[in-house]
N, C-alpha and C positions, 0 to 999 in steps of 0.2 A: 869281333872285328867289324859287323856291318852295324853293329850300334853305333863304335867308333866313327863309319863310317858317312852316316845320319846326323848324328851331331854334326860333323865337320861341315857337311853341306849346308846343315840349319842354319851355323855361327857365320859361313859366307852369304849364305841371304842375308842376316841381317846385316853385316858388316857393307855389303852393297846398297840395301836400301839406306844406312844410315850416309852411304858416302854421297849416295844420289841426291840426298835428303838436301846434303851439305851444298853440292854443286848448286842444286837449285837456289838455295834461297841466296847465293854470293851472283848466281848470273841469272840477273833477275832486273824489272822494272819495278821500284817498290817507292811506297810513297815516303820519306825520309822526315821529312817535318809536316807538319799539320798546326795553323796559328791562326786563330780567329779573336776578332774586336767588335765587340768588346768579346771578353772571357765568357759572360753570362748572359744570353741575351730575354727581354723581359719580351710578352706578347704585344706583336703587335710595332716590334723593333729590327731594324735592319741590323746584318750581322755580316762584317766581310772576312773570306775567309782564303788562306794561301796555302795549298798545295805544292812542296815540293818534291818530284818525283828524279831519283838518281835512277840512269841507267849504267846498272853494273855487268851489264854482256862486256862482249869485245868486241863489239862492232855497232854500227848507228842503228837508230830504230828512225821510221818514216812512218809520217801519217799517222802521230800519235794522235786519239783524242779522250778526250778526261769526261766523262759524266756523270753529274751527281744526281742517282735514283733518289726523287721524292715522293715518287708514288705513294709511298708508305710515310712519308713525313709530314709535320705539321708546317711545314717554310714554303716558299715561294719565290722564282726569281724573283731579281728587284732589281729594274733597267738593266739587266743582262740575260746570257743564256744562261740555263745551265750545263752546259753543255761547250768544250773546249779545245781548239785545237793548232797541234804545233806541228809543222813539215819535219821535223827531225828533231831525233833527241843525239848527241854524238857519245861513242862510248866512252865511259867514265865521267859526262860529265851532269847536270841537274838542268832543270828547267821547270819556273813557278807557274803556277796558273791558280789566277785568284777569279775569285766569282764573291756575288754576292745576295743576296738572301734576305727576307721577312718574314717575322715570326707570324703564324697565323693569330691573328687577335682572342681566338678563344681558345688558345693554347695553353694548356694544363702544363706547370710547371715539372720538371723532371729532366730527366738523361735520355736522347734521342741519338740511339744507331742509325745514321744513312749508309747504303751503300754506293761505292766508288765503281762506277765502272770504266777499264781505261782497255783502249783497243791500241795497237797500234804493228806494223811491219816487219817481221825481219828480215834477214840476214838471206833468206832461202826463198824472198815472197810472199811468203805465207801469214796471212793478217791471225795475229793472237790476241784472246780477248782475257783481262783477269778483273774481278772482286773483289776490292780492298774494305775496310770500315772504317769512318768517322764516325766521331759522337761530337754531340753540338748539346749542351748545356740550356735550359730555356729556367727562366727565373728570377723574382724581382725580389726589392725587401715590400717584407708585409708592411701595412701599416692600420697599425692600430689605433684606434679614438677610445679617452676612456671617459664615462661623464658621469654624473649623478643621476638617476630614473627617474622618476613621478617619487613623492612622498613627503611629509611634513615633520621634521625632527624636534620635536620639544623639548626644551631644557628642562631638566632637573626630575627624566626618566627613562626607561627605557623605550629606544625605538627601532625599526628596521630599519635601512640602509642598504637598496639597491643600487649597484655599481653595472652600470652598461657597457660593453666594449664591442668597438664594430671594427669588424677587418674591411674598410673602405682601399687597401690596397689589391693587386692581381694577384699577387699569390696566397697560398693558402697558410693560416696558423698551425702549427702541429705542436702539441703535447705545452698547454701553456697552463703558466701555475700564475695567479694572482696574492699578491701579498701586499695590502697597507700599512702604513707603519704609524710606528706610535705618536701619537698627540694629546696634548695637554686639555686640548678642552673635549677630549671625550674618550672613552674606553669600549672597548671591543671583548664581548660579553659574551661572544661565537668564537669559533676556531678563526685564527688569520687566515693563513696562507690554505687557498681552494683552488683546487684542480680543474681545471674546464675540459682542458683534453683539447678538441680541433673547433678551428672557426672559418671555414670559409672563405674563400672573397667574396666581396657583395653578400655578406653573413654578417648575423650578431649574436651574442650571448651574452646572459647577465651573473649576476651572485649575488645572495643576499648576505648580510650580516646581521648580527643584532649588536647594539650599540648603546651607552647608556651618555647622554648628555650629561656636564655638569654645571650645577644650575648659573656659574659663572664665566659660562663659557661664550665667544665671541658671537657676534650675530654674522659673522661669515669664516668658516674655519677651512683652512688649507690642508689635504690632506694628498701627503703621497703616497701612490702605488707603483709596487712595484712588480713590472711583469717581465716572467722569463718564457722563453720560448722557441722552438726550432722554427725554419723555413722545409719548404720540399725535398732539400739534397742536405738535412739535418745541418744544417750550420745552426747555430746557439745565437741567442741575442739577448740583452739582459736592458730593459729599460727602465726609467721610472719618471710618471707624471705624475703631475700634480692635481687634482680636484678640489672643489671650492663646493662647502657644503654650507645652505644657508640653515640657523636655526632661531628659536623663536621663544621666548616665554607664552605658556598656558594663555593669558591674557593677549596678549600679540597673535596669538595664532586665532584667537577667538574673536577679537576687534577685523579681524583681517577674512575672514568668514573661512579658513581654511581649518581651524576645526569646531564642531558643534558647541553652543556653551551649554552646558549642565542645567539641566531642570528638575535636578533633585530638593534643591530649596523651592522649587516652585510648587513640588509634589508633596512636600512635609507640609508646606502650608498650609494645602490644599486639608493635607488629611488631619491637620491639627485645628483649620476650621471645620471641618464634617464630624470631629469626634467632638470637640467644642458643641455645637449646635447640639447630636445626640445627648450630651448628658444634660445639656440644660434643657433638652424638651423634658426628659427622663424627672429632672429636679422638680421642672414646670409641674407635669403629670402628677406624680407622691404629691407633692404640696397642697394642689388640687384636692386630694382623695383625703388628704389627711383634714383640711379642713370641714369637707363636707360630714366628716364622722364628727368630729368637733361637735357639730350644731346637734345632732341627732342624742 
């Protein structure tokens, strides 16, 4: 019977705290909507944003005021406070309060909790304070440059092929795969598609390939790449540019001093005159010896 007893009492605590649970959040100050512009904002960009708070008591509240904690955030007012205030809120009814905001310039893209802190009067005098949370979005698109490196391509062999790609945008690359696609005046002798993984803003990285020219292939050839890749808050992008890769016959690259010309005919010569010479001293020599036995 006192087990019976214990339970019963347990199941009314909890049935109170759930009922209390309930009152509170129905007779309450709470922030109802939350709508900022743009959606995403990039460093270094102003962001406005509208708070609407419903007071669901049964009676007015006075001397609300709304302040958004950046202590801990990367923003900044911007020609306003942060900090906001309305003589009364009436029961049951809403009231906005927008403020506005700058991303700090060297702001790391990602997801940013502020806390709301809003004070305000009731019913009884007594000023009550509560903690809400926003999050504010911070994030641009990447942008990527893709180019040709240092190197000299000749037709009609194999050569390397470094591909440069610089993240000249503010936010950062995440998890990016490069892949060019096929062209007629040359073949890809390496894996295509290479993984870089992350590139920074104000970062670069490159890839090489190997590649074989054919020997009729254009003196400026068009090739596209194409690159896939996340942003900060993993959204996907899929692009493809194009690069212009010049290339060369053997001879053209050699009139043009960008590569060595061959001094292996210069070196045969050389050694087919020094072994020349040797045999004919060698002939000179016998000939000599042979004659002077002759006489003897």
């Amino acid at each position: 019977m006192r087990n019976n007893m214990r339970k019963g009492i347990i199941l009314t605590i909890i049935l109170m705290t759930l009922i209390f649970g309930i009152l509170s959040s129905v007779s309450a100050l709470t922030i109802k909507n939350v709508a900022s512009t743009p959606n995403e904002v990039a460093p270094g960009q102003v962001v406005s944003i509208s708070l609407d708070l419903k007071n669901n008591f049964d009676y007015d509240l006075a001397n609300v005021i709304v302040k958004i904690d950046l202590t801990n955030a990367p923003f900044a007012p911007y020609q306003s406070s942060s900090e906001k205030y309305q003589d009364e809120i009436q029961d049951d009814d809403s009231e906005s309060f927008n403020f506005e905001l700058v991303a700090l310039p060297e702001t790391a893209s990602g997801i940013y909790k502020i806390p709301v802190v809003i004070t305000y009067v009731d019913d009884n005098d007594d000023t009550q304070t509560k903690t809400e949370t926003i999050s504010l979005v911070v994030n641009s698109k990447p942008e990527l440059q893709v180019s040709v490196d240092d190197g000299t391509l000749i037709k009609g062999q194999e050569n390397e092929l470094n591909i440069k790609l610089v993240n000249s945008g503010l936010a950062d690359v995440k998890f990016l795969y490069v892949n060019p696609s096929d062209n007629g005046g040359l073949r890809f002798t390496s894996e295509k598609e290479q993984y870089l993984g992350n590139i920074d803003s104000n970062d670069f990285d490159s890839v090489k390939y190997r590649v074989y020219i054919n020997p009729s292939a254009s003196n400026l050839i068009s090739l596209p790449v194409v690159l896939k890749y996340r942003d900060a808050t993993n959204k996907e992008f899929t692009e493809t540019q194009t690069i212009f890769i010049k290339t060369y016959s053997l001879s053209e690259a050699q009139d043009l001093g960008l590569v060595a010309k061959s001094r292996t005919g210069l070196y045969v010569g050389i050694i087919i005159v020094i072994l020349g010479y040797w045999f004919y001293r060698r002939w000179k020599k016998k000939r000599k010896l042979k004659k002077r036995g002759s006489e003897y």
